[in-house]
C-alpha beads as a LAMMPS data file, in Angstrom:
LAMMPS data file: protein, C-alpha beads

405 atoms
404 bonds

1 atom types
1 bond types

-500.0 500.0 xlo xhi
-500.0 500.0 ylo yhi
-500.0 500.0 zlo zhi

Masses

1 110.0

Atoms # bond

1 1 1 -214.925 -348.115 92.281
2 1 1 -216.390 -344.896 94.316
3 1 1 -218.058 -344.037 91.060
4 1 1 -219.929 -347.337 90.915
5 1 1 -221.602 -347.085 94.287
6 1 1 -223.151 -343.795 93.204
7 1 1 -225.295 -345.398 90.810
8 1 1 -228.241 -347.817 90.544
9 1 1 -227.605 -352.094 91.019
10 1 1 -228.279 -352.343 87.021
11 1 1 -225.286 -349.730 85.808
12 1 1 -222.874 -350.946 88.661
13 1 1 -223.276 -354.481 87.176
14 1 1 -222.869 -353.154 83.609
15 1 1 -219.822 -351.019 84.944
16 1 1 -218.109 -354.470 86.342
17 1 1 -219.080 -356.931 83.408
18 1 1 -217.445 -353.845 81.081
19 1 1 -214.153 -353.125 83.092
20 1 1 -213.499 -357.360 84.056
21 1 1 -214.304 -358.125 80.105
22 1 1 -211.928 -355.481 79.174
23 1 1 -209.226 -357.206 81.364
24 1 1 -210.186 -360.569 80.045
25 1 1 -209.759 -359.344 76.632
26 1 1 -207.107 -357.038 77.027
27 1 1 -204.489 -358.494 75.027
28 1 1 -206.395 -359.117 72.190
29 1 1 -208.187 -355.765 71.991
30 1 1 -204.694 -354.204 71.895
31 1 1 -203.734 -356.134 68.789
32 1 1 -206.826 -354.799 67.294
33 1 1 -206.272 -351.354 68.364
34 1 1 -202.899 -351.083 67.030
35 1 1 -204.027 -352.912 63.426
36 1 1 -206.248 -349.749 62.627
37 1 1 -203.991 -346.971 64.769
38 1 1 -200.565 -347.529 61.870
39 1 1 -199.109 -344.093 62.164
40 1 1 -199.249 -343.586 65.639
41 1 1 -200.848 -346.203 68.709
42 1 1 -203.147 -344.086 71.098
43 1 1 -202.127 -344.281 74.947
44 1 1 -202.879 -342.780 78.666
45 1 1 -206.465 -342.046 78.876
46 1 1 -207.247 -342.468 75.372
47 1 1 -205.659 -345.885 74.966
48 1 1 -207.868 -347.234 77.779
49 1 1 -211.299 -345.809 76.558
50 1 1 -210.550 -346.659 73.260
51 1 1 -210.118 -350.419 74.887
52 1 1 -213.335 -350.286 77.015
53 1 1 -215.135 -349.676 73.457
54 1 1 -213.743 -352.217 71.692
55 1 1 -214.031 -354.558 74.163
56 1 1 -218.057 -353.853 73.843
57 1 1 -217.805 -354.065 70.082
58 1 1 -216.228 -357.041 69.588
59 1 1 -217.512 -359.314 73.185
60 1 1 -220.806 -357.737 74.104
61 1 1 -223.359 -359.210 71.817
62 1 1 -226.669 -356.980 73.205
63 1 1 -224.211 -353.613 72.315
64 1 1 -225.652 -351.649 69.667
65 1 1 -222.384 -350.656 67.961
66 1 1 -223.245 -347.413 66.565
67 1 1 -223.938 -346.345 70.065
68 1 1 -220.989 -347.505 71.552
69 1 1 -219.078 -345.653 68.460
70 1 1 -220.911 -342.261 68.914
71 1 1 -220.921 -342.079 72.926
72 1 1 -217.216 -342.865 72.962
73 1 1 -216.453 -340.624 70.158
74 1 1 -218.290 -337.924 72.156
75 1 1 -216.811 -338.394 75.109
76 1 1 -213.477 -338.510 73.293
77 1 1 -214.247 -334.764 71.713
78 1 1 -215.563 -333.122 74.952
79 1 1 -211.791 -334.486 76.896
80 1 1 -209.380 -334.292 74.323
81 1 1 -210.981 -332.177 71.246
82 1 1 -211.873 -332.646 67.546
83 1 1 -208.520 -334.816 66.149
84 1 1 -208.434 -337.129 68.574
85 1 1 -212.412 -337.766 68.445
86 1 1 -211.896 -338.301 63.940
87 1 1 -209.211 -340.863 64.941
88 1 1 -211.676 -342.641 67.588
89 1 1 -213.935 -342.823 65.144
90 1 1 -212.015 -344.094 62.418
91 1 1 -210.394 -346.924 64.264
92 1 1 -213.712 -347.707 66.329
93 1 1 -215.833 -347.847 62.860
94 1 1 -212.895 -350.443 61.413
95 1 1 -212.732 -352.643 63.980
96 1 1 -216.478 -352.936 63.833
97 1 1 -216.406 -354.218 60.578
98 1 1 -214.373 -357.027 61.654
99 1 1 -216.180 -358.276 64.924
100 1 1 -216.135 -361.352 64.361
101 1 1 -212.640 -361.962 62.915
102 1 1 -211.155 -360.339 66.080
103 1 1 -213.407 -362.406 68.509
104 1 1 -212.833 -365.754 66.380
105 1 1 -209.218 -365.200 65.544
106 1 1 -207.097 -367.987 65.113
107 1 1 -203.520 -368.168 66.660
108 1 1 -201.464 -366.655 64.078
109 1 1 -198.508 -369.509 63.238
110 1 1 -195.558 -367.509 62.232
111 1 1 -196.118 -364.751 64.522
112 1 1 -193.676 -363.930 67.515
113 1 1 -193.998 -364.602 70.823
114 1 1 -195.332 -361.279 71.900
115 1 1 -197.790 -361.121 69.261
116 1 1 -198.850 -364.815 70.281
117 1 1 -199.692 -363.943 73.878
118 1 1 -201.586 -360.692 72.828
119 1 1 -203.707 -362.989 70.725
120 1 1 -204.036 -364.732 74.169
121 1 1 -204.100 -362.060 76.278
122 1 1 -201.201 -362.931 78.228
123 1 1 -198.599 -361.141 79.240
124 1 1 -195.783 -362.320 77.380
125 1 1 -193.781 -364.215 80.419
126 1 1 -196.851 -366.161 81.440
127 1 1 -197.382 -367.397 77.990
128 1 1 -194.084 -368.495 77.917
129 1 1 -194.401 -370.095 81.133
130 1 1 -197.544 -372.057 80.079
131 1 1 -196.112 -373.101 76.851
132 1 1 -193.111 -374.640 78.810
133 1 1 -195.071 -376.433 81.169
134 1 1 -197.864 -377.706 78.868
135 1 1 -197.238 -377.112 75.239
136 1 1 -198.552 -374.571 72.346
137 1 1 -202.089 -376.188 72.144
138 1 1 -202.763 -376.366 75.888
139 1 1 -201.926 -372.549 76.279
140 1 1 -203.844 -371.507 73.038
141 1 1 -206.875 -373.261 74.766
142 1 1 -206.627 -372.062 77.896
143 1 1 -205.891 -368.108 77.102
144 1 1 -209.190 -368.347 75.222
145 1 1 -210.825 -370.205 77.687
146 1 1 -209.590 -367.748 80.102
147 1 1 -212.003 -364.997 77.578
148 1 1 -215.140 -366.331 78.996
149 1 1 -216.956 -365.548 82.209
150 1 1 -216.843 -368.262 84.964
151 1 1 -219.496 -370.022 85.728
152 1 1 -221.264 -369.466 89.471
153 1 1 -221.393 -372.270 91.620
154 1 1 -223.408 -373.215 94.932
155 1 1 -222.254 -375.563 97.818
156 1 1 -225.159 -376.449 100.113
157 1 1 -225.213 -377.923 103.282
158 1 1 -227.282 -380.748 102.184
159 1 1 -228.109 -382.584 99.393
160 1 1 -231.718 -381.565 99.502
161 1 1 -231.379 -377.901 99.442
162 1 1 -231.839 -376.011 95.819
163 1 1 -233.531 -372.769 94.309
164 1 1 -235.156 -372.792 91.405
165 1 1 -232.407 -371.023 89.599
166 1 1 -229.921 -373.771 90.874
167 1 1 -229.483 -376.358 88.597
168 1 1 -227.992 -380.069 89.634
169 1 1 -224.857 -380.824 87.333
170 1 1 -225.588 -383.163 84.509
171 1 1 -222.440 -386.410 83.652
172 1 1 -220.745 -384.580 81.871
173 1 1 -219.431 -382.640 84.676
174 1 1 -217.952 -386.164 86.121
175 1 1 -218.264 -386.885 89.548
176 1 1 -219.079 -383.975 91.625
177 1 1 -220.193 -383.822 95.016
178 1 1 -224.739 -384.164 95.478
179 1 1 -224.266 -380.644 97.619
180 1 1 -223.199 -378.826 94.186
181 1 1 -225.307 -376.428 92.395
182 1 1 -224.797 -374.337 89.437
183 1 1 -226.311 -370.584 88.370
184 1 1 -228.763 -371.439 85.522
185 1 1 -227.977 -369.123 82.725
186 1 1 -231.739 -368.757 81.552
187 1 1 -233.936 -368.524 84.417
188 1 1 -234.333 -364.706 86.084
189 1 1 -232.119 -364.522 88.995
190 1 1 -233.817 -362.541 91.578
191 1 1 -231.675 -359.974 93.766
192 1 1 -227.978 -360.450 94.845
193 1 1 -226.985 -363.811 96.667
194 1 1 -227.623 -362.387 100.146
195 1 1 -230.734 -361.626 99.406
196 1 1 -231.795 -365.742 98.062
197 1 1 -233.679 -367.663 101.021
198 1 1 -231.135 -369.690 103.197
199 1 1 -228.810 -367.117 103.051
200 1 1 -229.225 -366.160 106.410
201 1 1 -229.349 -369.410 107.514
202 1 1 -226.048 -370.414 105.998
203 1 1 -227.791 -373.129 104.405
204 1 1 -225.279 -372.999 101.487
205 1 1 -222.076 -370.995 100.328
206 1 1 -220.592 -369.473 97.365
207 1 1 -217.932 -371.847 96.354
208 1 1 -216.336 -373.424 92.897
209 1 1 -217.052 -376.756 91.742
210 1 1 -212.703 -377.296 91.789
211 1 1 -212.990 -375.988 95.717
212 1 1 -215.882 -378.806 96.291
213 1 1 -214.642 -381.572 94.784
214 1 1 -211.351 -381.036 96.535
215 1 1 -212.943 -380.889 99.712
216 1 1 -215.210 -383.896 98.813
217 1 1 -212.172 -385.678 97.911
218 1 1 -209.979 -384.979 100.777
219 1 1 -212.544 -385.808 103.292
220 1 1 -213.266 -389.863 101.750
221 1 1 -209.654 -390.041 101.498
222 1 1 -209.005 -388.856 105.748
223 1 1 -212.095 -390.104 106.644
224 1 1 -211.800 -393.446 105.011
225 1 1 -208.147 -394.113 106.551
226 1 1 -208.964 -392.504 110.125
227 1 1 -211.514 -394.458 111.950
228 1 1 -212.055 -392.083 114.936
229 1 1 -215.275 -390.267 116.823
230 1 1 -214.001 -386.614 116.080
231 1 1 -211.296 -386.215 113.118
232 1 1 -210.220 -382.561 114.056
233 1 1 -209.060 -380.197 110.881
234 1 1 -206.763 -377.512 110.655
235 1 1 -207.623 -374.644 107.907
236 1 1 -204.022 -372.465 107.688
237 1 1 -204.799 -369.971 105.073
238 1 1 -209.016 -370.476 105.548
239 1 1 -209.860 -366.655 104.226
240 1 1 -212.719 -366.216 103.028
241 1 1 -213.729 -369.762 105.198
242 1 1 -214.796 -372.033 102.126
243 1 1 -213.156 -375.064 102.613
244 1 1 -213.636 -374.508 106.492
245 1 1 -216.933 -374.298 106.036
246 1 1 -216.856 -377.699 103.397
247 1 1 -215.179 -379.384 105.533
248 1 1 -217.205 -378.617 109.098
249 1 1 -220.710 -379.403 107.162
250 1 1 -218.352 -383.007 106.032
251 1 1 -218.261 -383.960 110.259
252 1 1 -214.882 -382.163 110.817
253 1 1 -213.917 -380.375 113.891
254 1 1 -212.608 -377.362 112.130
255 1 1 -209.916 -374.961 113.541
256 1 1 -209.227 -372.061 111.006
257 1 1 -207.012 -369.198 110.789
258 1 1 -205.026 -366.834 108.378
259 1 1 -201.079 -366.674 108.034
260 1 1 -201.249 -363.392 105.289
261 1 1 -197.253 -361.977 106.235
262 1 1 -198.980 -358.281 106.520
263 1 1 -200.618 -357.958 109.551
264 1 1 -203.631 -355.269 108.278
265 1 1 -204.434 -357.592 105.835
266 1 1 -204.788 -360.506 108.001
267 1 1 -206.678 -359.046 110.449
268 1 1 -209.151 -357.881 107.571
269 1 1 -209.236 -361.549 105.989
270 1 1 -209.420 -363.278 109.064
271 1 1 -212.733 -360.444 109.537
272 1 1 -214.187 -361.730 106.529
273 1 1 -213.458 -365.189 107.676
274 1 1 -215.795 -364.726 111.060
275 1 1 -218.291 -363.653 109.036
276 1 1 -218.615 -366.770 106.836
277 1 1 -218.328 -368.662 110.051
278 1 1 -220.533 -367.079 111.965
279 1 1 -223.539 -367.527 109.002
280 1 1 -222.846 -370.998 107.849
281 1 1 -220.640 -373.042 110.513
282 1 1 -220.874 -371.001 113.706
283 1 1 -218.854 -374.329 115.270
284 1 1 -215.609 -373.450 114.004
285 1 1 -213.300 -372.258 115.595
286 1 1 -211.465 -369.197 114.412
287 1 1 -208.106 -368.783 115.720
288 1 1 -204.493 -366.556 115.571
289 1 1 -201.451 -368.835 114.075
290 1 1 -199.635 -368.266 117.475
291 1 1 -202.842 -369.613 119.919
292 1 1 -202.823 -372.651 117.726
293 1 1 -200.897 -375.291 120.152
294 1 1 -202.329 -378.801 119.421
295 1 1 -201.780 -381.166 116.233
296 1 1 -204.555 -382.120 113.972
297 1 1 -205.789 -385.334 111.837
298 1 1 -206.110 -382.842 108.816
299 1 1 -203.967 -379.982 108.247
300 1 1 -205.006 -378.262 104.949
301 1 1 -202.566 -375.564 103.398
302 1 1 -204.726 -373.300 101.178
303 1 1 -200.914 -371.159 100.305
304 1 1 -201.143 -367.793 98.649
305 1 1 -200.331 -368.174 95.316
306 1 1 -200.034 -366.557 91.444
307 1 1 -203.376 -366.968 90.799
308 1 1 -203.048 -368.096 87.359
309 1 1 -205.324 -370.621 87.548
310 1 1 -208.593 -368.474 88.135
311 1 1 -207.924 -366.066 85.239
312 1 1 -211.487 -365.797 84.344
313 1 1 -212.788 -365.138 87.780
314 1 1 -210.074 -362.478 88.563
315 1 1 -208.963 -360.808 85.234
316 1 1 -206.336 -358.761 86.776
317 1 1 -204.341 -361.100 88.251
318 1 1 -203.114 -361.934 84.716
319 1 1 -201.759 -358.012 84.545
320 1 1 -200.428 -357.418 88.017
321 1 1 -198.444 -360.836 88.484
322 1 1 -194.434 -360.913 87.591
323 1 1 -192.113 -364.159 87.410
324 1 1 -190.069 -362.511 90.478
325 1 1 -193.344 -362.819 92.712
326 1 1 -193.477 -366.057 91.493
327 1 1 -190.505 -366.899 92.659
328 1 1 -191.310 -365.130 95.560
329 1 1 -194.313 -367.267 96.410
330 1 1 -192.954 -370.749 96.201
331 1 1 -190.363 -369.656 98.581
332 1 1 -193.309 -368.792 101.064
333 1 1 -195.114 -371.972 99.917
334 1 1 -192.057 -374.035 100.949
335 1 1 -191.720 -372.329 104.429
336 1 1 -195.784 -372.717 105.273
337 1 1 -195.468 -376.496 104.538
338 1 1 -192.519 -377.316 106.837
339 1 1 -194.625 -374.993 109.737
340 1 1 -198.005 -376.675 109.203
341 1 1 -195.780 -380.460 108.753
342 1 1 -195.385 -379.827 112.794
343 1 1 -199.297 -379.397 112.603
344 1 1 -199.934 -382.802 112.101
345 1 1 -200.604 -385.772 114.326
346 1 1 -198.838 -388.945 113.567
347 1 1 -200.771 -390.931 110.707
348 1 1 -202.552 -387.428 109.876
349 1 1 -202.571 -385.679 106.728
350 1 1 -201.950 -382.344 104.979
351 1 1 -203.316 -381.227 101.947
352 1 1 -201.411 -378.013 100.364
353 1 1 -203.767 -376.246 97.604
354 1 1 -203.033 -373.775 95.132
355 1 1 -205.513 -371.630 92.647
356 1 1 -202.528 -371.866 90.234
357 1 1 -201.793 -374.328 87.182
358 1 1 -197.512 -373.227 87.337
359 1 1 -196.133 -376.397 87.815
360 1 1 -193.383 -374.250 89.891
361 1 1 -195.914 -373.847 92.430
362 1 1 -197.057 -377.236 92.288
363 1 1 -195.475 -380.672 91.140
364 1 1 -192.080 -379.414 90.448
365 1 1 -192.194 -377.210 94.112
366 1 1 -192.460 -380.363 95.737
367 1 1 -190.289 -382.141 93.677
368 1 1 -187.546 -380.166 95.577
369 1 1 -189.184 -379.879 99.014
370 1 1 -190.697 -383.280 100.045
371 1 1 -187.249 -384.969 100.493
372 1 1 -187.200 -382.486 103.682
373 1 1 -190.496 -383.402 105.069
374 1 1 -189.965 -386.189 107.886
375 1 1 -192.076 -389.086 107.701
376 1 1 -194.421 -388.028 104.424
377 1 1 -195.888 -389.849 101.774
378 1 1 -197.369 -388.487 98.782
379 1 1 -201.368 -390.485 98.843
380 1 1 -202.269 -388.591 95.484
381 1 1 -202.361 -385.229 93.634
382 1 1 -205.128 -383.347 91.773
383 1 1 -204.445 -381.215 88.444
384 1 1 -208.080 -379.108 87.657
385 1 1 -208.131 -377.887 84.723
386 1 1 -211.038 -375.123 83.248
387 1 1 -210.215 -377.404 80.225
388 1 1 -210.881 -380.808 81.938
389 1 1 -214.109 -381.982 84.274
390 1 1 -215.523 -380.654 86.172
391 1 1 -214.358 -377.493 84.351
392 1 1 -213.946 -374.797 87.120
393 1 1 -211.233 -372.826 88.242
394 1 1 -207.633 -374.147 87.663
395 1 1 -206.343 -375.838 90.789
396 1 1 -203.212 -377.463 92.120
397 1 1 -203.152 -379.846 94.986
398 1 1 -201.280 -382.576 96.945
399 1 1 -202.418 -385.095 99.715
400 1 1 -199.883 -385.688 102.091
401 1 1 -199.500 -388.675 104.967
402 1 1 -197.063 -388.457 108.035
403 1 1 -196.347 -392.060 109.361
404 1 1 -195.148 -393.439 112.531
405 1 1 -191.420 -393.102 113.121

Bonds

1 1 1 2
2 1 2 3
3 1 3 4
4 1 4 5
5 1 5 6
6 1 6 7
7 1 7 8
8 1 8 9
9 1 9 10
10 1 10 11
11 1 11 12
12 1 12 13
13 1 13 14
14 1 14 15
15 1 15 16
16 1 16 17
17 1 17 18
18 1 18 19
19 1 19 20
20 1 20 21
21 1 21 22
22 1 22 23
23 1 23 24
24 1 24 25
25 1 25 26
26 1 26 27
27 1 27 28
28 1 28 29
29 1 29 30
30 1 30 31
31 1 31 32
32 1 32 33
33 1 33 34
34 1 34 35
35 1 35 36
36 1 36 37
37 1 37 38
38 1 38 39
39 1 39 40
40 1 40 41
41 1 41 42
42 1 42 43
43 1 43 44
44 1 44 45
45 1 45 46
46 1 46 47
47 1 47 48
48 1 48 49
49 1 49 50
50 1 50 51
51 1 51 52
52 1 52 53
53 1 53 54
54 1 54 55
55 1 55 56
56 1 56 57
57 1 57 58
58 1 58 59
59 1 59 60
60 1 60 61
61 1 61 62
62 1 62 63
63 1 63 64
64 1 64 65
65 1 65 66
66 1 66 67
67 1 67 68
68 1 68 69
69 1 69 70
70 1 70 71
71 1 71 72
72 1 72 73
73 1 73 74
74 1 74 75
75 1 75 76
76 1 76 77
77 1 77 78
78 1 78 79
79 1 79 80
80 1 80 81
81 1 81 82
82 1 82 83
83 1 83 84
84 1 84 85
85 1 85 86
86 1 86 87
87 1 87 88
88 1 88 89
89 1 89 90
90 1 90 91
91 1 91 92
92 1 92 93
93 1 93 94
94 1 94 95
95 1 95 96
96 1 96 97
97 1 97 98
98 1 98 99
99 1 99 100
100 1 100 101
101 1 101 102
102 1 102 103
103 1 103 104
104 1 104 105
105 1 105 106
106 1 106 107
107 1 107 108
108 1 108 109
109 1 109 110
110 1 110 111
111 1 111 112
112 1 112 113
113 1 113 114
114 1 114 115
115 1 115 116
116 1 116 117
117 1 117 118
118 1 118 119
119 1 119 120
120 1 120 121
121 1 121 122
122 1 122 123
123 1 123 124
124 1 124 125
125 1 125 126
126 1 126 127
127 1 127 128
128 1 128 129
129 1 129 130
130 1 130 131
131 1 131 132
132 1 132 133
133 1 133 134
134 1 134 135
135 1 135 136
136 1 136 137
137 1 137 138
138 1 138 139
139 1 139 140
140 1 140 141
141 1 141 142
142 1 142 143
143 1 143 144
144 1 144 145
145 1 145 146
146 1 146 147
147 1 147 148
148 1 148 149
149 1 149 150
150 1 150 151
151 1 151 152
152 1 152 153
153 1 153 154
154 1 154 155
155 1 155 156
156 1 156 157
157 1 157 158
158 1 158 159
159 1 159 160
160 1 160 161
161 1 161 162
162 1 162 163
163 1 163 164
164 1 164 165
165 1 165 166
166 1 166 167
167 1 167 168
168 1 168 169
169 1 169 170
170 1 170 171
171 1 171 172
172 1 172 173
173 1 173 174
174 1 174 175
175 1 175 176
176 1 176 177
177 1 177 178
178 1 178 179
179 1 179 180
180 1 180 181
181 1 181 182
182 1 182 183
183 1 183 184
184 1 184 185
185 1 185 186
186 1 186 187
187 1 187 188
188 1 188 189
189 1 189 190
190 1 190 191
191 1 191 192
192 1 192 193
193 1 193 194
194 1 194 195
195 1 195 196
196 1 196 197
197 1 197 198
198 1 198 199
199 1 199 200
200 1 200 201
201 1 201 202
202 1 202 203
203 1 203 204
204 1 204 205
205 1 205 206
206 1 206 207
207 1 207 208
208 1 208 209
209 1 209 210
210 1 210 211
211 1 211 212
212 1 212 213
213 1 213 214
214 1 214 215
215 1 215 216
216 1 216 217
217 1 217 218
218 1 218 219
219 1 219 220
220 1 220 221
221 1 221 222
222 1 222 223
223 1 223 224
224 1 224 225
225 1 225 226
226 1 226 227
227 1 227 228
228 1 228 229
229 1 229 230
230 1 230 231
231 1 231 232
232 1 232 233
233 1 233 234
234 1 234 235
235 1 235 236
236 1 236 237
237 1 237 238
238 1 238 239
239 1 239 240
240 1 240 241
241 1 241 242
242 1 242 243
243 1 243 244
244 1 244 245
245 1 245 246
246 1 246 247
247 1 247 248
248 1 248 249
249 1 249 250
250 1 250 251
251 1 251 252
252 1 252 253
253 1 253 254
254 1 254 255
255 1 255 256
256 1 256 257
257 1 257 258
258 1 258 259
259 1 259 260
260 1 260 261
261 1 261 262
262 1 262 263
263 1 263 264
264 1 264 265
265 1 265 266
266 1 266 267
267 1 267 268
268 1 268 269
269 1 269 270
270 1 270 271
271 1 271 272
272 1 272 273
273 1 273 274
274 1 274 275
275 1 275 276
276 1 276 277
277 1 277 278
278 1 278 279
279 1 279 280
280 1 280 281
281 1 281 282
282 1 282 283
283 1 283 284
284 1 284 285
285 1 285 286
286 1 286 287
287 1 287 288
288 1 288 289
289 1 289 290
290 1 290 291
291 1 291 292
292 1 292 293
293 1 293 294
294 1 294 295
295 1 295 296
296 1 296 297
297 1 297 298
298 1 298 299
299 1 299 300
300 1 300 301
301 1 301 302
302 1 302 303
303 1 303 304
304 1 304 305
305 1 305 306
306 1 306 307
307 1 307 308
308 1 308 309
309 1 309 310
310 1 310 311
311 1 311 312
312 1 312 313
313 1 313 314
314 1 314 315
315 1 315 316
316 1 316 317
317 1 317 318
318 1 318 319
319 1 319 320
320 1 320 321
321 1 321 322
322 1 322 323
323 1 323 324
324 1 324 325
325 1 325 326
326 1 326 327
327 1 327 328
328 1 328 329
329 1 329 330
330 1 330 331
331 1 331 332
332 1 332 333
333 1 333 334
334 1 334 335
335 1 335 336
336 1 336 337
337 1 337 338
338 1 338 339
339 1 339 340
340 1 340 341
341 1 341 342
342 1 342 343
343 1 343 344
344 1 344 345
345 1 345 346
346 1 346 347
347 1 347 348
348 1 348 349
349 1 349 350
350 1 350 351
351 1 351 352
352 1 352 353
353 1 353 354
354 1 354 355
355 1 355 356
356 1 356 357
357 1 357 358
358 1 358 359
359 1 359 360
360 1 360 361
361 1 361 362
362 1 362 363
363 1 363 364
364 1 364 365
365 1 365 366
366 1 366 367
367 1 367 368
368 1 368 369
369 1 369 370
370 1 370 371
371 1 371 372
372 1 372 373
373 1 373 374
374 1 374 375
375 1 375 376
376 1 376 377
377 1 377 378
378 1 378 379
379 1 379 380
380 1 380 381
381 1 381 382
382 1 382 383
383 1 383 384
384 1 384 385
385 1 385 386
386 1 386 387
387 1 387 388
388 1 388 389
389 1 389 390
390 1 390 391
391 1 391 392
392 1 392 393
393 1 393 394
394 1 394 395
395 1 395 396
396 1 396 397
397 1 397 398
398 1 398 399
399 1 399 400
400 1 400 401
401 1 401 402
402 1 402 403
403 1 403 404
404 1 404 405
């Protein structure tokens, strides 16, 4: 990451789209990789640079492979000498010759486990996980689903607001809230999305078309049940401030704050969450968990989760994510729903919301905990799906009524 700063916009974009896409594809390269390297499979430094190429060979259409073969190969020779450049080269040149076999692979039938979540790239427990929960096609879909670069989406402030680059969502994206706008993926996009005009003016915000149509949804459902002047909103985990910010530009009074356990961390996401505030909704409140005192219409619990379901937007997470956080998480999941139960007034709502499609953080979590919630109701529950409209990130959530004792 130092390294990228040091150079101009163009190679520091290059330098990203070549280290995500190798994490994307990381799985799969190393089944290639260890086809052509029989005697004896490359690793350390080698391994990785060796990956980085064949990631461009096989996913980067615009690559000129012969230069990706002979700068690689180079840079092999100059590091590690002549023998280990002669086997670069030799592996490199094979797995060019079968591009498009590698990127168009089928799932092989009688192969392990192991060898079917390479094919996926998946590490092998979350493949198992995902087959449990959804099946063998599902997970096959979604790990090469998960290949592919996410799509950017725009949430304005009003339903008359657009760029020229923006492009309104056609039907087959279902219903989707007016406010959403998507990258086109023709049209020149001029400078970095700070730079576009309403920036400053926080006339819109960088947010997934899963994030707004759970906001869009949540808000009809409160604001069609509450009939009151000011429905007041409490944001628990609000970092970065997205759904803060959705909800505040929906009529909310918006309260938002940041319960991350470590206490740098917080203090540096509830940083970035002034920020967003102070450009887009400069009305909401941003507070600490402890000066929070009163209860709220709307309490919505945004919990820190695995991640799994925004694979393509955050490669890594695939890599750096173990079953025993998992298990971890849902116990913290559990506790921030009982706290943020005592959040809400009576006939108010909370909403908990995960980025993650394990049904152990979702359904089957609350399978075990809502017997202990006094006075709730489940009002519905959303499953989004990358697979299913309006095909953005993966997303678990559940809607939530206290009643009158």
């Amino acid at each position: 990451l130092a390294y990228q700063y040091k150079v101009e916009a163009g190679t520091r974009q290059w330098l990203q789209e070549v280290c995500s896409g190798t994490l994307r594809w990381k799985g799969r390269l190393e089944l290639a990789l260890d086809s052509v390297a029989l005697k004896k499979k490359p690793s350390g430094w080698l391994r990785k640079i060796l990956l980085l190429a064949i990631y461009q060979l096989i996913a980067q259409e615009r690559t000129n492979p012969a230069t990706v073969v002979s700068e690689t190969v180079t840079e092999i020779r100059r590091k590690e000498g002549d023998a280990p450049a002669k086997f670069a080269n030799a592996s490199l040149r094979n797995v060019s010759h079968h591009v498009e076999s590698w990127k168009k692979l089928k799932p092989p039938e009688t192969a392990d486990e192991k060898v079917l979540a390479q094919w996926g790239s998946l590490p092998l427990w979350l493949w198992k996980q995902f087959k449990n929960d959804y099946g063998f096609d599902w997970t096959a879909r979604y790990a090469v689903l998960s290949l592919e670069r996410p799509r950017l989406w725009v949430r304005a402030k009003n339903d008359h607001w657009k760029l020229d680059w923006l492009d309104r969502p056609g039907p087959e994206y279902g219903q989707v809230p007016a406010t959403a706008l998507q990258l086109n993926q023709v049209l020149k996009v001029p400078g970095s999305v700070s730079s576009w005009e309403g920036y400053r003016e926080g006339l819109f915000i960088i947010q997934d078309i899963s994030s707004q149509f759970l906001v869009e949804q949540v808000s009809q459902v409160v604001k069609g049940s509450l009939v009151k002047e000011t429905l007041r909103a409490l944001d628990v985990c609000a970092a970065p401030g997205g759904k803060s910010v959705g909800l505040a530009w929906n009529g909310f009074e918006v309260t938002a704050s940041d319960r991350y356990e470590d206490k740098d961390e917080r203090q540096t996401r509830l940083s970035l969450l002034k920020q967003t505030v102070a450009r887009a909704a400069p009305d909401i409140k941003v507070l600490e968990p402890q000066n929070i005192g009163e209860t709220f219409d709307l309490v919505w619990v945004d919990a820190p989760c695995s991640g799994t379901g925004i694979l393509r937007r955050h490669p890594d997470v695939r890599w750096i994510r173990t079953e025993d956080e998992v298990r971890s998480l849902t116990e913290l999941q559990s506790k921030l729903v009982h706290e943020s139960w005592s959040r809400v007034g009576e006939n108010g709502f909370l909403v908990y919301s995960i980025c993650s499609l394990l049904k152990d953080e979702g359904s089957r979590l609350f399978e075990k905990i809502l017997p202990s919630i006094p006075s709730a109701s489940v009002v519905k529950s959303w499953s989004l799906s990358p697979l299913d409209v309006p095909f953005g990130d993966g997303f678990w959530a559940i809607l939530l009524k206290k009643h009158s004792r």
